[in-house]
C-alpha positions in Angstrom: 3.5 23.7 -39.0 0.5 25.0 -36.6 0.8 27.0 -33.5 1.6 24.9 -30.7 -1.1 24.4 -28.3 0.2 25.7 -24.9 2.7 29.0 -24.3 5.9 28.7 -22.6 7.5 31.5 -20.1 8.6 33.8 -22.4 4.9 33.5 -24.2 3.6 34.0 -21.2 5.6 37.3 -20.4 4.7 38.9 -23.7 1.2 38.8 -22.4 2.1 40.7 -19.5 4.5 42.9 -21.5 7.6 41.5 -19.2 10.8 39.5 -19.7 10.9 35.8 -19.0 12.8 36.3 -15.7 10.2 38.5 -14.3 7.6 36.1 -14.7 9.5 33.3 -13.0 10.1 36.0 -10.4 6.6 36.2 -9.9 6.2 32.4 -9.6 8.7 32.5 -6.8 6.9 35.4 -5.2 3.7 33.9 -5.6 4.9 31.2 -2.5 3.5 31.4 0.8 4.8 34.6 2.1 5.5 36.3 -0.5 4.1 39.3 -1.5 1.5 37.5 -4.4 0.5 34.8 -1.8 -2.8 36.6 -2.0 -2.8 36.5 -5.9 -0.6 34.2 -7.2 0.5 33.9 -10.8 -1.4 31.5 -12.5 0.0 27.7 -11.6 1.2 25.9 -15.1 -0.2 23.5 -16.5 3.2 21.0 -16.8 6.3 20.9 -17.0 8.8 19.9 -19.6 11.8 19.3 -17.9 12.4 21.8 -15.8 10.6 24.2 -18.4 7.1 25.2 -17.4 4.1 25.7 -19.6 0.5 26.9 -19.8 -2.6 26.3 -22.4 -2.9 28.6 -24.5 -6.9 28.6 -23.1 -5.4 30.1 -20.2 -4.2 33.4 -21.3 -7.4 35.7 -20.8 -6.8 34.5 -17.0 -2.9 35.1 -17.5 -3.7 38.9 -18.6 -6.6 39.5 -16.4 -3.7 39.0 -13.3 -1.1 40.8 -15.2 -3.8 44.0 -15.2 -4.3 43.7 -11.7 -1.1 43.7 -10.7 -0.6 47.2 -12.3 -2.8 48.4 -9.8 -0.5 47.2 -7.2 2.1 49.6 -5.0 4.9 49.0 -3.5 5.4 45.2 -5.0 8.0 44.7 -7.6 11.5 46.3 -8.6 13.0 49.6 -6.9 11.1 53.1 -7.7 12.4 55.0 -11.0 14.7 57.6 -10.3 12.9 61.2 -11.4 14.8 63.5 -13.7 17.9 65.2 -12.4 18.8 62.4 -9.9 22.2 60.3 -10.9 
């Protein structure tokens, strides 16, 4: 059987290097409001159910906002504890 022609979350998230949940965190976050409303992550392309997918044309664009994210402060999870604090 051949690769199927669009990616689902988790696809999308190993693009990104993420889980699953992170990326439909960043959905959410992408709303108006939210801390990506300036960048939001990449709309899908459908829907299966409740499941959202993207074309697999679409994952240069999916990487490109992946990288400049990683240029981003202050946005995301809480800061990582530095050695010697419990």
């Amino acid at each position: 059987m051949g690769e199927a022609p669009f990616m689902d979350t988790k696809a999308v998230a190993a693009l990104g290097g993420v889980q699953a949940a992170t990326v439909s965190r960043y959905r959410q976050r992408s709303k108006s409001g939210g801390p990506y409303e300036s960048d939001p992550f990449p709309e899908p392309d459908g829907v299966n159910g409740k499941w959202p997918w993207w074309n697999l044309s679409r994952a240069e664009e999916i990487r490109e906002w992946f990288a400049r994210q990683q240029d981003r402060s202050g946005v995301g999870g809480r800061p990582r504890k530095s050695a010697g604090q419990g």
